[in-house]
C-alpha distance (Angstrom), angle and dihedral (degrees) to the residues before:
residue distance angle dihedral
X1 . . .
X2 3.83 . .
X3 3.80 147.7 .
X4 4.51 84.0 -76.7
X5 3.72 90.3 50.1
X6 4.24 92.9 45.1
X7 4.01 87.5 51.6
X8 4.15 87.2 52.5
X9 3.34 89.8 49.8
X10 3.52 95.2 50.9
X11 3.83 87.1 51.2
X12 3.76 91.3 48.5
X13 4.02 84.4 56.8
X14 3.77 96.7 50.8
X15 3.66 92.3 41.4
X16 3.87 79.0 62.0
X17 3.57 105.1 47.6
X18 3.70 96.3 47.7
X19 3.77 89.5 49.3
X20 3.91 97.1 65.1
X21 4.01 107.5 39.6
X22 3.50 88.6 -167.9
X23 3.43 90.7 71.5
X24 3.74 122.7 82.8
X25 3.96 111.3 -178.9
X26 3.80 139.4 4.1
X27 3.53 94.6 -91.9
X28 3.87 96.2 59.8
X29 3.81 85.5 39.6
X30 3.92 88.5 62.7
X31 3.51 91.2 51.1
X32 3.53 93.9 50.1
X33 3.72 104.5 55.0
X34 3.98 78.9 45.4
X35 3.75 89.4 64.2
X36 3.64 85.3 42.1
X37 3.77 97.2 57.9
X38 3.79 80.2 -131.6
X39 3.41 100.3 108.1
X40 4.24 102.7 100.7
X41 3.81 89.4 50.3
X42 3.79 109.3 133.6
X43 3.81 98.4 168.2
X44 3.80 89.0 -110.5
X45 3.80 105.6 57.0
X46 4.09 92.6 40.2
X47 3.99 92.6 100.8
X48 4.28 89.8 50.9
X49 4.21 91.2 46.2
X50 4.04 89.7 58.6
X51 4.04 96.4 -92.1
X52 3.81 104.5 109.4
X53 3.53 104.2 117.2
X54 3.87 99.3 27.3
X55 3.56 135.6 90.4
X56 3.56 92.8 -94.7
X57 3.59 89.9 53.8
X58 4.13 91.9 111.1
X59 3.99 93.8 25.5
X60 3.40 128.5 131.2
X61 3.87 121.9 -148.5
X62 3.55 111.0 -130.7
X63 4.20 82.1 -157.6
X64 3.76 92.0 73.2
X65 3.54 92.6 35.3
X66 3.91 95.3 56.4
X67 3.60 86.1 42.5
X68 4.09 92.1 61.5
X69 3.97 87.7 36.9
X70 4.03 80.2 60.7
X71 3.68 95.9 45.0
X72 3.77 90.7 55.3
X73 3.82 95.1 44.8
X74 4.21 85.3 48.4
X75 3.96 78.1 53.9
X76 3.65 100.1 50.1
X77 3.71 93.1 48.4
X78 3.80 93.0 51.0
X79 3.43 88.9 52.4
X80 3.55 96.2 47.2
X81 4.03 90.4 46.5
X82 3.90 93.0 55.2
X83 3.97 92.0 43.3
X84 3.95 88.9 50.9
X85 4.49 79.9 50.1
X86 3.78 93.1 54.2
X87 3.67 131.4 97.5
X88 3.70 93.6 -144.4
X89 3.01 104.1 -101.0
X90 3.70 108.0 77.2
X91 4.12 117.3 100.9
X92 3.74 109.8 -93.6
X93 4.51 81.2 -147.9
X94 3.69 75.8 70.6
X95 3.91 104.5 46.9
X96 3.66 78.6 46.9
X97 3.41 109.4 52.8
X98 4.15 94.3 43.6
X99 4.10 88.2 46.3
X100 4.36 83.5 58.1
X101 3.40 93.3 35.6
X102 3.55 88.6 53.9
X103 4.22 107.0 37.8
X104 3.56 100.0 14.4
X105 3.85 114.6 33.8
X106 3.67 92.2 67.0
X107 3.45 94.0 70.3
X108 3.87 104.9 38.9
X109 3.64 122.8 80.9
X110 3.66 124.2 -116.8
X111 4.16 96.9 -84.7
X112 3.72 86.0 53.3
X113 3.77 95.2 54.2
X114 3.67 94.9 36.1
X115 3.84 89.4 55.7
X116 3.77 96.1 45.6
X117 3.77 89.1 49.3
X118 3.90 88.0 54.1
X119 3.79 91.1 52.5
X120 3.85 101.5 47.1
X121 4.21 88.6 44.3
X122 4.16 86.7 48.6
X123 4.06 91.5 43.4
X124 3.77 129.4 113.1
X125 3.73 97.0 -163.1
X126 4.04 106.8 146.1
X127 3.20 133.5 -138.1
X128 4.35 127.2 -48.6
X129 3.63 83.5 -103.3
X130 3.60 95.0 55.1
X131 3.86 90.9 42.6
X132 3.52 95.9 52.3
X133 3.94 85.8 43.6
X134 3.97 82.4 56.1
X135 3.89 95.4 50.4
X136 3.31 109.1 23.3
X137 3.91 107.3 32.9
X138 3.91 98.4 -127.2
X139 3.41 118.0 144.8
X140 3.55 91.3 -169.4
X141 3.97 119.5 55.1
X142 4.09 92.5 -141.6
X143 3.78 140.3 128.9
X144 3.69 86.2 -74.3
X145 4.08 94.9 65.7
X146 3.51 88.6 39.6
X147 3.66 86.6 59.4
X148 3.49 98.1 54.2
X149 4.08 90.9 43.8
X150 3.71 82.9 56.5
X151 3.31 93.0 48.3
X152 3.77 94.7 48.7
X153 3.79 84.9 53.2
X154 3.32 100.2 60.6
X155 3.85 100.7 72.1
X156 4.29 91.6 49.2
X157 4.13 78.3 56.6
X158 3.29 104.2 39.4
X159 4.14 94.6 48.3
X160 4.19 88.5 49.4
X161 3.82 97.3 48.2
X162 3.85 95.7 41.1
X163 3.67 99.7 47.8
X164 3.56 103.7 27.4
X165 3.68 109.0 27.5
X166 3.93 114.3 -156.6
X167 4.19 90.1 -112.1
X168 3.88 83.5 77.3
X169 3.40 106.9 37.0
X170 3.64 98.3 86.7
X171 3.62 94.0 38.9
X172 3.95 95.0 49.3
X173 4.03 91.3 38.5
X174 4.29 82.6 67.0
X175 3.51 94.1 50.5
X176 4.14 96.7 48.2
């Protein structure tokens, strides 16, 4: 998932909330397609969960979509936590690869982990220092650029507590 795939599922979610006027934020949105029984819909799978000759049959839930969107942003913030850890000098391939293994590997299957294990072993990403260098335009890698890493991090953190506080997580992970 990247920055492309975050903006489509942003559009995804609008799509959503301007669909049902009832509805008034992404919270009660959640709920809805909930109530609904709509709320695994990918677009792909909608014929195998009992929706192939309904309106939902090409629909896809902005539910599970939020719930990746949050997965990545969980991601991102790892990442960003073990980059503000390092020295430097450690390979970002590695802060990488533990960061997926960690958020994101649990809920891919074994192609998807296979693949992303091919493509962090094959990479020629640097070092942190050249990362941040890359991102952030520090030539230095100092309390000052981890200061704006932290700062970057704060958003990812902010969005995933306030909107999908940690009580449901579990609970909402089981229904998705």
């Amino acid at each position: 998932m990247g920055f492309s795939d975050i903006t489509e599922k942003s559009q995804i979610i609008r799509e959503r909330l301007n669909e049902y006027p009832d509805v008034t934020d992404i919270q009660s949105l959640l709920i809805h397609e909930i109530k609904l029984d709509i709320h695994k819909l990918n677009g792909e799978n909608n014929s195998s969960l009992g929706h192939q000759n309904t309106k939902y049959s090409k629909y896809v839930s902005a539910t599970r979509t939020f719930l990746r969107l949050l997965w990545f942003l969980e991601y991102l913030t790892d990442v960003f936590e073990n980059v503000i850890k390092d020295d430097g000098t450690g390979a970002i391939k590695t802060i990488l690869g533990n960061s997926y293994d960690k958020v994101l590997a649990p809920h891919h299957g074994f192609f998807v982990r296979k693949a992303v294990g091919i493509a962090l072993t094959f990479s020629s990403a640097g070092t942190v220092a050249d990362t941040v260098h890359l991102i952030f335009g520090y030539d230095k890698y100092d309390d000052k650029a981890r200061k704006a890493i932290q700062d970057t991090i704060i958003f990812p953190k902010y969005f995933q507590n306030s909107l999908f506080p940690k009580k449901w997580k579990n609970r909402t992970m089981k229904l998705i």
